[in-house]
Structure formats: C-alpha cells, structure tokens
C-alpha positions as MATLAB code, in Angstrom:
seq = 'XXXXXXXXXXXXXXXXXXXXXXXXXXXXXXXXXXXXXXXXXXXXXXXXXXXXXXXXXXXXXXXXXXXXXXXXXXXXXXXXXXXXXXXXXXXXXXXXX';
ca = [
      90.635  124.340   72.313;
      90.627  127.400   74.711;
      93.817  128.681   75.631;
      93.263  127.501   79.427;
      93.389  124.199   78.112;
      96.362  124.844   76.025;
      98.022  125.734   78.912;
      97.241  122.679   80.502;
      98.793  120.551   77.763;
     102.267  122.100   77.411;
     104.147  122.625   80.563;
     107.056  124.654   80.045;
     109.991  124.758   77.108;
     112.511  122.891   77.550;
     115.737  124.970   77.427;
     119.186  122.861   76.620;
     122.403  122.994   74.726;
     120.279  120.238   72.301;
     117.262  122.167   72.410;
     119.306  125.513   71.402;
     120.792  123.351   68.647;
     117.685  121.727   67.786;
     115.932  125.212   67.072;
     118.456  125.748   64.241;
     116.392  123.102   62.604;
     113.256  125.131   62.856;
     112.039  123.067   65.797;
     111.119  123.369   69.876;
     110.991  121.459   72.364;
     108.588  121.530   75.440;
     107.649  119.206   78.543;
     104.218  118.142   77.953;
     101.751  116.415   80.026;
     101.720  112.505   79.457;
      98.227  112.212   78.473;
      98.529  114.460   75.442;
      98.083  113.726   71.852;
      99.949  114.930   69.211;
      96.809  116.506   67.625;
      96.704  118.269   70.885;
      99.788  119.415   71.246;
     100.227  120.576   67.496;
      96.740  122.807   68.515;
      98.023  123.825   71.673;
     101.309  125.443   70.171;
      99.071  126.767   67.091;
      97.077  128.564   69.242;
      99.328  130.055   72.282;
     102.707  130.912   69.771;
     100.626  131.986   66.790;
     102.676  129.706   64.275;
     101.758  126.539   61.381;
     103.354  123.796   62.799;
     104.691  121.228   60.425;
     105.111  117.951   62.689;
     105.159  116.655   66.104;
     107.169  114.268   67.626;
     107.024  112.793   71.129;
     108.733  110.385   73.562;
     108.255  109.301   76.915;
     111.106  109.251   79.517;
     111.081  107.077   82.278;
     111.868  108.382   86.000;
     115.162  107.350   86.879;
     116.507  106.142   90.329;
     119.011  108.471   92.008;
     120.616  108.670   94.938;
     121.256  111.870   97.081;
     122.785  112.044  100.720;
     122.370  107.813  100.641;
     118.905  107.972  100.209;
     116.841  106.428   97.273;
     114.890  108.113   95.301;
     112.915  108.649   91.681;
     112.505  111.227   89.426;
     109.315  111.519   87.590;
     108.309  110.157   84.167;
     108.411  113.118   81.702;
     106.712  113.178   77.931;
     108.569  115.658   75.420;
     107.569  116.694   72.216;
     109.999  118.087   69.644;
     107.739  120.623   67.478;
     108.631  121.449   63.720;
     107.844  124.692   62.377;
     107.438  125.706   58.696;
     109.659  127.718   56.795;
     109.816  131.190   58.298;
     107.772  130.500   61.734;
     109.790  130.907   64.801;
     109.370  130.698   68.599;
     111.343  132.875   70.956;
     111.051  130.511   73.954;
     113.402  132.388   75.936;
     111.040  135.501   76.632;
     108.035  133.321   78.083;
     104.551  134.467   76.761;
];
C-alpha cells in the first residue's frame, strides 16, 4: 500500500473523552472510510504511524435524523475502527502527522 492510499483509508482520529480513555488501553480510534477492511486499515496505520498493531476493531454508525431551526435533516453514516497497539507502541494523535 502507498501512503497516498493510506491516506485515503483513514480519515482523521477521532478525539473524545472515550477515545482519551480508550488510549490508556493502548488503543486509537479513527474515522475510516466505509469501504475499508480491517486488513487495510491495520496496513494503513502500520505504515503512516510506524507502529505493530495488535487488532482491529470496527463498527458502522448509522446517520441519525436531527432537527435544526425546524428543519429535517441527516447526518452521515460513519465507520470507526478502534486500533490496538502492542506493548510499548504509542500514537500521539494530538500532533497530526
């Protein structure tokens, strides 16, 4: 994979209070694009953080209806994966690359 394309497959980090708490665990979590595979987004992070990634876990949330100013409307559909490091690896999300 060339790193154009890993770029392609992760979007951006997700940055949360669960996400902060999450990374005591040893894991991340980005927005992805739907399509991906795990084996693509374990090779993706691999390649752009320079870490061993133990495990990958996604889900898919649907777009919600919301309403703002009395008018309908959805968000989008959004597919997050929750990487685990191994022991010792670590991701500084908050400094971008």
């Amino acid at each position: 994979m060339r790193e154009v394309e890993a770029y392609d497959v992760i979007v951006m980090p997700v940055i949360t209070e669960k996400a902060t708490m999450a990374s005591e665990h040893n894991q991340v979590i980005f927005r992805v694009r739907r399509e991906a595979t795990k084996p693509q987004i374990k090779e993706a992070v691999e390649k752009l953080f320079g870490v061993k990634v133990k495990a990958v876990n996604t889900l898919n949330r649907k777009g919600k209806v919301k309403r703002f100013r009395g008018r309908l409307g959805t968000q989008q559909d959004i597919k997050k994966a929750i990487v685990t490091l191994e022991e010792g690896q670590s991701i500084d999300v908050t400094t971008g690359l």
